[in-house]
N, C-alpha and C positions, 0 to 999 in steps of 0.2 A: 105472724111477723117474723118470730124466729127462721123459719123456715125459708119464708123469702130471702131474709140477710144472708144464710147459710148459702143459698143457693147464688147470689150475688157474689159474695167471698167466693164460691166455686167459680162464679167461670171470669171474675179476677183475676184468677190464679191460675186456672189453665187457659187464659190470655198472655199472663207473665211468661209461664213456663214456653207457651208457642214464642212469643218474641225472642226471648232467650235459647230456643234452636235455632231460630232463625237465623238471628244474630250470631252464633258458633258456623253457622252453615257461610252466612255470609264471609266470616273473616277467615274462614278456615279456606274458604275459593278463592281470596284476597290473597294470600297468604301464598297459596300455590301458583297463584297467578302470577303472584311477586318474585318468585321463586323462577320460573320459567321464562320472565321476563330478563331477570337477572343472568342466568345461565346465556339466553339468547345474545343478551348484549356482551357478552363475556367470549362466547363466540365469536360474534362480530367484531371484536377489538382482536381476539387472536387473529383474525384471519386480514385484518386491514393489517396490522401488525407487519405479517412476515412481508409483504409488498415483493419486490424482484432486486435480486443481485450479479453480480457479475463473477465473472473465472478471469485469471489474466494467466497467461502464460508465458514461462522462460525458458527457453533451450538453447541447448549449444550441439554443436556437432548435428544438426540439422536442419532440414527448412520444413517448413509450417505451411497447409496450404491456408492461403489469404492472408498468411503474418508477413513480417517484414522481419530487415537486417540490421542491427542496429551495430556500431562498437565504439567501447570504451579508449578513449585517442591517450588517453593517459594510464602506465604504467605502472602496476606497484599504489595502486591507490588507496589498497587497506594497509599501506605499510609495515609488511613483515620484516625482519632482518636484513634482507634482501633489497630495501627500499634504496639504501643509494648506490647502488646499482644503475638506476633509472633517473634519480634524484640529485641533482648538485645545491650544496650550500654557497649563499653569496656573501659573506662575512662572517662576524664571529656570533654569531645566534647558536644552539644547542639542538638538535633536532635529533632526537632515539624513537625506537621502535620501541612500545609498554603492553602488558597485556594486560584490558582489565575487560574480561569477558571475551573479550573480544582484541586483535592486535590493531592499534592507535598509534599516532605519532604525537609526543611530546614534544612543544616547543617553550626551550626555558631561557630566556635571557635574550643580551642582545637587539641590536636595532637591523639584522639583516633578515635574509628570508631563503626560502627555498623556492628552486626554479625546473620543473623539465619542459625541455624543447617541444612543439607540435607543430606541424606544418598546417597551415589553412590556407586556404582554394578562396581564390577572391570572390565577392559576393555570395558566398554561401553562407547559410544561419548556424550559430553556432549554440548548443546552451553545455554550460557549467554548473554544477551544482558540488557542495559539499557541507558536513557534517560538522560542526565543531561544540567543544567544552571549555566556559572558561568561569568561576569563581571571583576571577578578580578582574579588573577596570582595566585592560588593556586593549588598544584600540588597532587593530589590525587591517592590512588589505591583502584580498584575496583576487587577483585581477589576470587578462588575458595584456601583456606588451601591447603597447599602440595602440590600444582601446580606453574608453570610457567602464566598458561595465566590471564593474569588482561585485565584490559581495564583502561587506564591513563587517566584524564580530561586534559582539555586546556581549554585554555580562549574561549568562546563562542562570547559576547556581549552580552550586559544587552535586557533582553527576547527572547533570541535568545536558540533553546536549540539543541543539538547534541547528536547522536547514536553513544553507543560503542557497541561491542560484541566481544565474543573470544570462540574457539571453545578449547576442552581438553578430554583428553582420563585419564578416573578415575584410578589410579595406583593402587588402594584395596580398599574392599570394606569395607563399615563403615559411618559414621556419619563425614561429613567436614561442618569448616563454611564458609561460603559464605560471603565476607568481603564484605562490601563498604563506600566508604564514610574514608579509613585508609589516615591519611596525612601526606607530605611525607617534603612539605614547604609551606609558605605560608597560615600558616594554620588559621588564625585570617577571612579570604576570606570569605565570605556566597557562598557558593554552593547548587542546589536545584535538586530534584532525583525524577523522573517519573518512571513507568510502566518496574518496573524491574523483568526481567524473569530467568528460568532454566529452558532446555528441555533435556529428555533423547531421545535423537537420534534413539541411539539404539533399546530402546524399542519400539520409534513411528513408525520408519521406517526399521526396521529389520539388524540385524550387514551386514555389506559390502554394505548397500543401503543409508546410512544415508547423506541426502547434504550438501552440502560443503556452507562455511560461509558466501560468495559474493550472492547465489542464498535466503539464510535464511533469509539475509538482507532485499531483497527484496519481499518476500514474507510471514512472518512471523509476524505480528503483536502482540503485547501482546496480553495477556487475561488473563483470573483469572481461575483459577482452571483447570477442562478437558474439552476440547471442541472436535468437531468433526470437520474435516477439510476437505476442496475439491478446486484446481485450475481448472478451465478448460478455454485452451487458444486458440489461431488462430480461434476462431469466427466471420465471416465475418462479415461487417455493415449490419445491418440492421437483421440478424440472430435471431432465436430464439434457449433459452435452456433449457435445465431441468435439477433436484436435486431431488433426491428421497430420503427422510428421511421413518426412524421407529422410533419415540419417545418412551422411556421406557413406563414402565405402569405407566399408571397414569398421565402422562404428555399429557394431551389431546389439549392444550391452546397454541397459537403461537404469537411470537410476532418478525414480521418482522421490521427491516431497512435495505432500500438498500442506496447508495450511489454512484454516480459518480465518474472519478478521478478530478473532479474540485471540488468534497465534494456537488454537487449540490443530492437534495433527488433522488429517482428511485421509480415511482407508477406504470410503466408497468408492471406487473406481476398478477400473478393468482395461489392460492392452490387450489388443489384438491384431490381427493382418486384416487390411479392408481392402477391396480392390472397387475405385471410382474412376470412372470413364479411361477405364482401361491399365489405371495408374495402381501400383502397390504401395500402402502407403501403413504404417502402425498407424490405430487408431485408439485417441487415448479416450474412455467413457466414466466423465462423472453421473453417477446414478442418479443423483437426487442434491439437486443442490439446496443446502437450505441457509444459507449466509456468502457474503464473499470471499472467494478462496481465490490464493495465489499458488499455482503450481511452477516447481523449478524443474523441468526434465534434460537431464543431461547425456548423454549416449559416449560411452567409450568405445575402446576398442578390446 
């Protein structure tokens, strides 16, 4: 009887001990399984991730093929020293050129406003846009003469600074001033005025084609005078693309910056001379895009 129990307890026990590989063998394959699955799905989130971005580009002193022409109708818009030069005061308001980062215009006091002249071309689409900073409650209009569309400040928070713009259809043509900075209350406030624009629509993008003020927002940056313009979007990660400029004569000299949307710089890239259906043209090559970049190409002399 002994013997039998003995031998019971034995294959007891080397029944436990096989379950108990088993069971190691099972969770250790669970485990790697979990592990591969993990890694997989981790992959698959990187790669939905990067999705497609876009390139936009800015030039002066040349034309783009497939870009367009865009210019700034207003003068001295970043307001350097030089601002009224271009700029008349309309009563006793306070208006200096400040530097803070960046050159602003400081408006202190006063119920008047500042005005430059712009000609507009009747029934062409017009849009304005500008930058302002204000800490305190003063209620402002930012407007085109003869028209409905302004653009109203509010309070921002002290360095904090906010986008207006307003689109408008010219009612005849002629010389209007371009108000800003007109106060409405609140007028003792300091208020401060960035990179302020006027585009003729019409003329850049042709009457019936001209975009609408949600999409200008978002893709429309100041600039000063004319520049030449190009979006190009749905670029896969890792993508490469090209710009092909003609600089005017004489404009032989270039001078890139590129930019990420984290403002971080972009050195990927290469000029060269291309020659397409018979045309010489500098071609600009981002390598590998893998975010959206805005490049600024400027060409001197």
């Amino acid at each position: 009887m002994k013997k039998k129990g003995f031998i019971a307890t034995s294959l007891i026990y080397s029944f436990f001990l096989a379950f108990i590989a088993v069971m190691a063998a099972f969770l250790s394959n669970y485990i790697a399984g979990k592990r591969i699955v993990e890694n997989f799905n981790s992959k698959v989130a990187d790669e939905l991730s990067k999705g497609v971005y876009s390139v936009t580009i800015y030039s002066k002193n040349a034309n783009i093929l497939n870009g367009m022409s865009m210019t700034n109708l207003l003068a001295e818009g970043q307001f350097t020293d030089y601002f009224k030069t271009f700029w008349t005061t309309s009563g006793s308001a306070i208006f200096s050129s400040v530097f803070m980062g960046e050159t602003t215009l400081l408006r202190s006091g006063g119920s008047s406003y500042l005005y430059q002249n712009v000609y507009l071309n009747k029934n062409d689409k017009y849009y304005f846009k500008l930058d302002y900073s204000q800490s305190g409650s003063a209620l402002l209009y930012n407007s085109f003469e003869g028209t409905t569309a302004r653009v109203q400040t509010q309070r921002t928070g002290t360095g904090k600074w906010m986008s207006g713009s307003a689109i408008f259809t010219a009612p005849q043509n002629g010389s209007k001033k371009f108000i800003l900075g007109q106060c409405v209350s609140n007028c003792s406030s300091s208020v401060y005025f960035k990179n302020a624009m006027v585009v003729d629509l019409t003329a850049s993008f042709g009457a019936g084609y001209e975009p609408d003020k949600e999409w200008l927002d978002k893709n429309i940056n100041w600039f000063d005078g004319t520049i030449n313009y190009i979006k190009t979007k749905d670029i896969k990660y890792g993508d490469a693309t090209e710009f092909h400029f003609q600089p005017y004569s004489g404009y032989n000299n270039d001078s890139i910056m590129c930019t990420s949307d984290s403002d971080e710089p972009v050195y990927d890239y290469t000029l060269k001379n291309k020659i397409i259906d018979g045309t010489a043209y500098k071609t600009l090559k981002l390598s590998s895009v893998k975010s959206n970049i805005v490049c600024h190409v400027n060409w001197r002399t």
